[in-house]
C-alpha positions as a Python dict, from the first residue, in 0.01 Angstrom:
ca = {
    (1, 'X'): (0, 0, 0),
    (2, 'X'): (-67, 134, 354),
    (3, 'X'): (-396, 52, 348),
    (4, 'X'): (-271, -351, 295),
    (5, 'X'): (6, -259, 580),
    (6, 'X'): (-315, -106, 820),
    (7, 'X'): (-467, -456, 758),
    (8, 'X'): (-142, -626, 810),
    (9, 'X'): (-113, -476, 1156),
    (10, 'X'): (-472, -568, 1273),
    (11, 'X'): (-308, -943, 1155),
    (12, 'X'): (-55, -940, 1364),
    (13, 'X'): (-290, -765, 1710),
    (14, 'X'): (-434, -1134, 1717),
    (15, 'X'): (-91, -1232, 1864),
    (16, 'X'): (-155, -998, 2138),
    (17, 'X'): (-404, -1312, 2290),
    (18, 'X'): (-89, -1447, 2420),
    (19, 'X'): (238, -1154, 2450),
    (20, 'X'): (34, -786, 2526),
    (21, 'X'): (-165, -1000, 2785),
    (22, 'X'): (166, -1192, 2950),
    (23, 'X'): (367, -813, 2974),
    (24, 'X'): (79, -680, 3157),
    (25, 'X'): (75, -939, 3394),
    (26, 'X'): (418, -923, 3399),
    (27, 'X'): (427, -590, 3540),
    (28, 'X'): (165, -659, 3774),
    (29, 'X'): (393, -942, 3858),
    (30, 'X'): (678, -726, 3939),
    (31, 'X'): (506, -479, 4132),
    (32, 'X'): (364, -705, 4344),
    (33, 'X'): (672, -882, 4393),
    (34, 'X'): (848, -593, 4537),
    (35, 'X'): (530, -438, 4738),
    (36, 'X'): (526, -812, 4915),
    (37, 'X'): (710, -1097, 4973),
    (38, 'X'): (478, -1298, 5084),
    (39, 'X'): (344, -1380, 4771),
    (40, 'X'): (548, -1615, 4661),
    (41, 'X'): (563, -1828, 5008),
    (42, 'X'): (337, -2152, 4983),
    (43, 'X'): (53, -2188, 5174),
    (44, 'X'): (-259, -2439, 5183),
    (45, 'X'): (-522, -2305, 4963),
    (46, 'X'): (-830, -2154, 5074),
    (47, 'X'): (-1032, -2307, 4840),
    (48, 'X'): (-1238, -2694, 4751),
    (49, 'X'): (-930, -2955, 4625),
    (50, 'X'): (-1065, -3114, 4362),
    (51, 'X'): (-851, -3444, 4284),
    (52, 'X'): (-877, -3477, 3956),
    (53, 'X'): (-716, -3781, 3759),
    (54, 'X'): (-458, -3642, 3586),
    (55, 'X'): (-477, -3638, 3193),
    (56, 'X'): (-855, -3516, 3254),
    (57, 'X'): (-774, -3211, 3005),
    (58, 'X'): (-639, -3332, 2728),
    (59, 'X'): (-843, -3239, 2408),
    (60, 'X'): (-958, -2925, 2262),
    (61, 'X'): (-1093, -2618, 2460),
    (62, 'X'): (-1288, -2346, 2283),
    (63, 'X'): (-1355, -1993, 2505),
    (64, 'X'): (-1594, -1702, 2383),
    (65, 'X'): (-1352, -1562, 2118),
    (66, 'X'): (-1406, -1869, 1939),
    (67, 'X'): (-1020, -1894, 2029),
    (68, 'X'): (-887, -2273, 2090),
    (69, 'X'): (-656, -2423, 2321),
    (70, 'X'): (-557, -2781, 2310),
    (71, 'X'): (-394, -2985, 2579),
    (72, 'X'): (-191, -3266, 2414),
    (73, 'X'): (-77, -3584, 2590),
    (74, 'X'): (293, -3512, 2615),
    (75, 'X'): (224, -3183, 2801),
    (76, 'X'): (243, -2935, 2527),
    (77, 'X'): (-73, -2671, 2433),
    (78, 'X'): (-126, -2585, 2075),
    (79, 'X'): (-364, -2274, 2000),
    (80, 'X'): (-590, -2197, 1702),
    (81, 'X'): (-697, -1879, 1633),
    (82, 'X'): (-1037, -1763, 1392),
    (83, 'X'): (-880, -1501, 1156),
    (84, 'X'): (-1103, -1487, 862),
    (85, 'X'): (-1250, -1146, 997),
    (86, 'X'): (-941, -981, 918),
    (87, 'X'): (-794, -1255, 653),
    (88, 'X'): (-937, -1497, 419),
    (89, 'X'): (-915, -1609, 30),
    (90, 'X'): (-1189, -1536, -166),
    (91, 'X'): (-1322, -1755, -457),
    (92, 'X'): (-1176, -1515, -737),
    (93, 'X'): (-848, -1605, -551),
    (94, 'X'): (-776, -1313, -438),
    (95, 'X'): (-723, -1185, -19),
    (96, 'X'): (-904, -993, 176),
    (97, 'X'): (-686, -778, 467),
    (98, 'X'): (-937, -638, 665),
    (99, 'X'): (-1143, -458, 379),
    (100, 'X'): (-839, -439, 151),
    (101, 'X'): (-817, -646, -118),
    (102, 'X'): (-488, -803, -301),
    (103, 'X'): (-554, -930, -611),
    (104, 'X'): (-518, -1247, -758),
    (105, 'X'): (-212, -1089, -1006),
    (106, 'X'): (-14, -1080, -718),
    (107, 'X'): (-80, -1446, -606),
    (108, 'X'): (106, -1740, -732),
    (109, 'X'): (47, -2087, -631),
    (110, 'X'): (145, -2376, -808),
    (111, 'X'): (-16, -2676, -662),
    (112, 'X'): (250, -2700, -367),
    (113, 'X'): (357, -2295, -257),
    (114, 'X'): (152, -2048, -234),
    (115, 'X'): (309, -1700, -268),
    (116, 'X'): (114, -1355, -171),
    (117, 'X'): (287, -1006, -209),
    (118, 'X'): (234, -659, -304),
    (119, 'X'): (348, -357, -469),
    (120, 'X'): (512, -31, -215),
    (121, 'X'): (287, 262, -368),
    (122, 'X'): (591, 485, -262),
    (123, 'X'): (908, 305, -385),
    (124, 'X'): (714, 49, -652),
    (125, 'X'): (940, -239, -498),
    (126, 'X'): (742, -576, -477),
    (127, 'X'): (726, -707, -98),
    (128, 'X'): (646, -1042, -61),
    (129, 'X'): (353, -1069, 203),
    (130, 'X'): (300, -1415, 301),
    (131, 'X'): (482, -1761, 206),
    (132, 'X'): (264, -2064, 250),
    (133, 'X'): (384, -2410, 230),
    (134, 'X'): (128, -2655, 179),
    (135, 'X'): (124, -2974, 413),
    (136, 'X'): (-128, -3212, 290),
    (137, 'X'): (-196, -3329, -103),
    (138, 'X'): (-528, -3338, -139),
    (139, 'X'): (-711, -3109, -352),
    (140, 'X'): (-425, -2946, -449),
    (141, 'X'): (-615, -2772, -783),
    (142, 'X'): (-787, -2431, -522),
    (143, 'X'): (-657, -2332, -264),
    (144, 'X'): (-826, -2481, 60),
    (145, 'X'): (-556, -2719, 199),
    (146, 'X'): (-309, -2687, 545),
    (147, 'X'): (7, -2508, 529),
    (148, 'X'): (277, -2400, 726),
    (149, 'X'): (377, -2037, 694),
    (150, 'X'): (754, -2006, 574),
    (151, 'X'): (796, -1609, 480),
    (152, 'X'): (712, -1289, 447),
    (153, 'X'): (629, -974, 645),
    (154, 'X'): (312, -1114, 765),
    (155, 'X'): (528, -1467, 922),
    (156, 'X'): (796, -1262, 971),
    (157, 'X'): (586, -1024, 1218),
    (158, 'X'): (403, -1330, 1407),
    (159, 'X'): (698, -1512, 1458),
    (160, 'X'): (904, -1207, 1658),
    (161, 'X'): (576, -1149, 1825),
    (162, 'X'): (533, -1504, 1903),
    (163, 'X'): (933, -1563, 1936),
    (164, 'X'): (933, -1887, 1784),
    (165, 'X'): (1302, -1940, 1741),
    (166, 'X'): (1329, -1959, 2133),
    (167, 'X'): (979, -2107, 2202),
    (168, 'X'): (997, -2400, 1925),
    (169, 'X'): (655, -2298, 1811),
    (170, 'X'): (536, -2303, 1461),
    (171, 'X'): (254, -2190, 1279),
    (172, 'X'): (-1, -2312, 1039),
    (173, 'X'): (-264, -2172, 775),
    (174, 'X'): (-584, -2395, 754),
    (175, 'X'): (-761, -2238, 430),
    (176, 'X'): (-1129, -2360, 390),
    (177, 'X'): (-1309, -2137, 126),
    (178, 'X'): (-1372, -1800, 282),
    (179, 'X'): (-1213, -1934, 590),
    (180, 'X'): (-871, -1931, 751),
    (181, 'X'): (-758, -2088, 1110),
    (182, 'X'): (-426, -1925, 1198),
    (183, 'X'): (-214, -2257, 1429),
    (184, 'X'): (25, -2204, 1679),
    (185, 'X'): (191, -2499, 1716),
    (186, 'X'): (362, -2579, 2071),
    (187, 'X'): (264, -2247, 2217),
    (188, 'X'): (380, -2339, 2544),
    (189, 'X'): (350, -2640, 2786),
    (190, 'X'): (146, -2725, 3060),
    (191, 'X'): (151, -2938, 3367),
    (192, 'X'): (-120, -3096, 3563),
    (193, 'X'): (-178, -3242, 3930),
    (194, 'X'): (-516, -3250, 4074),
    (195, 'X'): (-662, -2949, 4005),
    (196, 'X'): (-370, -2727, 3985),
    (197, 'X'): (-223, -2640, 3615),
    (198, 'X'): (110, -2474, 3582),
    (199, 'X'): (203, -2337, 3221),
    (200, 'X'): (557, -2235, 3084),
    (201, 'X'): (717, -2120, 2827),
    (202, 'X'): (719, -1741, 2635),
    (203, 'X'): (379, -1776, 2539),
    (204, 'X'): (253, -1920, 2847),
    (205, 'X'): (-133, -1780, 2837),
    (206, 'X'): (-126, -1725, 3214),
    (207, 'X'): (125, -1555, 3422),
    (208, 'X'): (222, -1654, 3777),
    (209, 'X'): (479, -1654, 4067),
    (210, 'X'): (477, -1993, 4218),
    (211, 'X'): (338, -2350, 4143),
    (212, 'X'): (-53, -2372, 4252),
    (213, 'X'): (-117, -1985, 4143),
    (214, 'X'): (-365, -2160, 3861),
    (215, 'X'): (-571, -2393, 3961),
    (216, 'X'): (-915, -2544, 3748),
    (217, 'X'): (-1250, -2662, 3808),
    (218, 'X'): (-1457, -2892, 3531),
    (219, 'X'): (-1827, -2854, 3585),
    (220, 'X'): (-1933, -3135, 3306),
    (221, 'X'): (-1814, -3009, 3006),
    (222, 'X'): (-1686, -2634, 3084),
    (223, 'X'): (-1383, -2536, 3222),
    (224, 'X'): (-1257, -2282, 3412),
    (225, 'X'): (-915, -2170, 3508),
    (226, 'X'): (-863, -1936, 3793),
    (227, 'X'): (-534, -1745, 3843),
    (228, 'X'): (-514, -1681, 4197),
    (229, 'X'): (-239, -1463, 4141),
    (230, 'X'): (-438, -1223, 3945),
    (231, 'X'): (-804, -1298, 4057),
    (232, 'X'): (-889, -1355, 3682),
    (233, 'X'): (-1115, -1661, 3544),
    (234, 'X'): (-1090, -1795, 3182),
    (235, 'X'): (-1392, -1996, 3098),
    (236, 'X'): (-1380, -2267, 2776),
    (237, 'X'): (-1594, -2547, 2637),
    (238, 'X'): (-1480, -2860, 2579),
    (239, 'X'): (-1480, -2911, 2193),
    (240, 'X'): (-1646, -3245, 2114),
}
């Protein structure tokens, strides 16, 4: 169906919050890097200090997109994304991809797996889509629940985009009704002193040469995050 695979691929753009972002700044990163060196020496910021206590972010951050970044005590940063615009269960049990719908023939879940595929209008062959796993054992008679994703061309396409065999990340499917939360478990980890925040990792959300190239200010409960490296500000609300 090439409609379904059209649908698929608007999916799999959300991951582009994190990689198509990083290789631009990337490049920027390397051109920079070889226009200048002095880039990457350190130098005392021209800018307020704010000492903040350390451990002052940890919690859940929500920006505009309604995306959500969470800053866990041991220094790692999960991320959930809204996906129900281009992905959600409907209650006939069937999914919608964008404005493609796979019906509920082609779904199987048993209490415990929930299995989503489709049929290749060209070939005829049945392609498994998505393989969800579910994680908690409530409820287990519809289909809202959390589950980890474990297959299919839809996990198999986030996780090279996301590169979870080297990052350690894993992802999650939070079905409510006509809603689904796509989790990105251990996106990448984060370090804070004072004001400054350093993030690695593949999916690290902000690119940078040195230590003290990001640096954050907390104005009650908004936060923003300043990459001096690439004059860009994120902005997020503290999720309460």
């Amino acid at each position: 169906m090439k409609k379904i695979l059209i649908a698929l691929t608007l999916c799999l753009s959300l991951s582009c919050i994190y990689s198509c972002s990083d290789k631009l700044q990337e490049s920027a990163s390397s051109e920079i890097a070889e226009t200048s060196s002095e880039t990457v020496q350190e130098s005392a910021p021209d800018r307020t200090v704010n000492d903040y206590e350390n451990g002052i972010l940890v919690g859940q951050w929500k920006n505009e997109q309604t995306n959500i970044m969470t800053f866990n005590e041991d220094g790692s940063v999960d991320s959930i994304m809204d996906v129900s615009a281009v992905m959600h269960f409907t209650e006939n049990k069937t999914l919608m991809l964008d404005k493609n719908e796979i019906a509920s023939d082609f779904i199987n879940y048993d209490g415990s797996t929930l299995d989503v595929s489709y049929v290749n209008e060209e070939t005829g062959e049945k392609i498994q889509l998505l393989l969800l796993e579910r994680k908690n054992k409530e409820n287990q008679d519809n289909f809202n629940g959390i589950y980890e994703l474990k297959g299919g061309q839809l996990y198999d396409s986030l996780s090279a985009n996301l590169n979870t065999e080297k990052s350690g990340s894993s992802l999650d499917l939070i079905i409510n009704d006509s809603s689904c939360l796509l989790y990105v478990n251990n996106t990448c980890s984060y370090s804070q002193d004072g004001d400054i925040i350093d993030f690695t990792g593949i999916n690290a959300p902000f690119k940078t040469q040195k230590h003290g190239d990001c640096h954050f200010v907390l104005d009650g409960d908004t936060l923003t995050i300043i990459n001096d490296f690439d004059d860009t500000k994120t902005v997020f609300e503290r999720v309460k």
